[in-house]
C-alpha positions in Angstrom: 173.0 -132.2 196.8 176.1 -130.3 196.5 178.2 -133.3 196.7 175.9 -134.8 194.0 176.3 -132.0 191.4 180.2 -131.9 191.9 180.4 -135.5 191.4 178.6 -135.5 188.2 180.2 -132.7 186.4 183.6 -134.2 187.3 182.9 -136.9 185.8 181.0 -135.4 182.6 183.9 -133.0 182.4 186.2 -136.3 182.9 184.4 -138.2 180.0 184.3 -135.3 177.7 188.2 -135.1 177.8 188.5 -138.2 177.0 186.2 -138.6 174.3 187.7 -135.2 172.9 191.3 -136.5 173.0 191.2 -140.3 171.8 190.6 -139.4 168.3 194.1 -137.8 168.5 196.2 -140.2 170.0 194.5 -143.1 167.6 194.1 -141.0 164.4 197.7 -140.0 163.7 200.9 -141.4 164.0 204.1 -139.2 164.8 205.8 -137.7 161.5 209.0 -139.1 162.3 207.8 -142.6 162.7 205.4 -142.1 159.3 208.6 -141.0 157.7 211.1 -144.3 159.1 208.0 -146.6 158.1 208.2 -145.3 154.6 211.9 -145.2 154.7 211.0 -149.0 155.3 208.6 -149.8 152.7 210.6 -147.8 150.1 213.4 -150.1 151.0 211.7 -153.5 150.8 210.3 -152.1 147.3 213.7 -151.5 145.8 214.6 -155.4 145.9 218.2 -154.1 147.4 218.4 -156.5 150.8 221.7 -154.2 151.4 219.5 -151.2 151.2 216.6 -152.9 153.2 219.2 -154.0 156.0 220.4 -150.6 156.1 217.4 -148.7 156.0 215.6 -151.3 158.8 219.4 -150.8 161.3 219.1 -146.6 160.6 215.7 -147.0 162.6 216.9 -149.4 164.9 213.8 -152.1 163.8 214.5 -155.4 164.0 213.4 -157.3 160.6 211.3 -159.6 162.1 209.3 -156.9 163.7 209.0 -155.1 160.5 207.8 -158.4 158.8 205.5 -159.1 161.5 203.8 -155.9 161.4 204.2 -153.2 158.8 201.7 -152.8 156.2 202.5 -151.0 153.1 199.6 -149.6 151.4 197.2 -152.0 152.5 199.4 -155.1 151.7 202.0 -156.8 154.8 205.7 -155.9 153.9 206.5 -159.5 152.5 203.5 -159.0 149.8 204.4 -155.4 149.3 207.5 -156.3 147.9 206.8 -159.4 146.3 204.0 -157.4 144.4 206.4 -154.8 142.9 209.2 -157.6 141.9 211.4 -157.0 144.7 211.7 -161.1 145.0 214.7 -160.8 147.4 213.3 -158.7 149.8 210.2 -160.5 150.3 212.5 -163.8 150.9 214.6 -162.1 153.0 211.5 -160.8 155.2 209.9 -164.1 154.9 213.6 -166.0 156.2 213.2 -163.1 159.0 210.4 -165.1 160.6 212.0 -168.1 160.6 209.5 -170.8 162.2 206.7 -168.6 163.0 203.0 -170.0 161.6 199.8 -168.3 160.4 198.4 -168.8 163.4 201.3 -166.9 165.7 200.7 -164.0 163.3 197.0 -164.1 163.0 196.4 -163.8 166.9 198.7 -160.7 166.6 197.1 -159.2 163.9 195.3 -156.1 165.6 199.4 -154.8 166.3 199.5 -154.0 162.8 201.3 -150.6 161.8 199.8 -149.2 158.4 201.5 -146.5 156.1 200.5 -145.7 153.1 202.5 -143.3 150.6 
């Protein structure tokens, strides 16, 4: 019986950990990366490709990661710019992916970084 008892408050002792510290690591991102992303989105938003190139190499992204994956306030990074006029950007983002399809992105979809700001 002792065995029993030790055994089952490990493992409620185990599970409570973990359900205590998943909201933390999924909730919030660090504020450095937070701050890059909306280094990022401010970038693509100015319609300045210099800027954007220079903002995306000062983070060390790589463009097609950032057009595969960053969301600005609830729209990708390609539509985020094109939405506020920055035309070149969102060409040069959408150049960035070169022969990629819908399809490639939509399987990926759930490795999508989202900043608002």
């Amino acid at each position: 019986m002792n065995i029993k008892n030790t055994i089952t408050a490990t493992t409620t002792t185990t599970l409570l950990a973990l359900t205590m510290s998943a909201p933390v690591q999924a909730g919030n991102m660090p504020s450095y990366m937070e701050s890059a992303l909306i280094d990022v989105c401010k970038a693509a938003k100015s319609n300045n490709t210099i800027r954007f190139r220079n903002t995306v190499d000062s983070h060390r992204l790589k463009t097609q990661t950032v057009a595969l994956k960053v969301v600005c306030n609830g729209d990708n990074i390609a539509d985020f710019a094109a939405n506020n006029g920055a035309n070149k950007t969102a060409d040069h983002l959408n150049q960035s992916l070169g022969d990629i399809s819908i399809e490639d992105v939509a399987l990926n979809s759930n490795d999508k970084i989202y900043v608002n700001f």
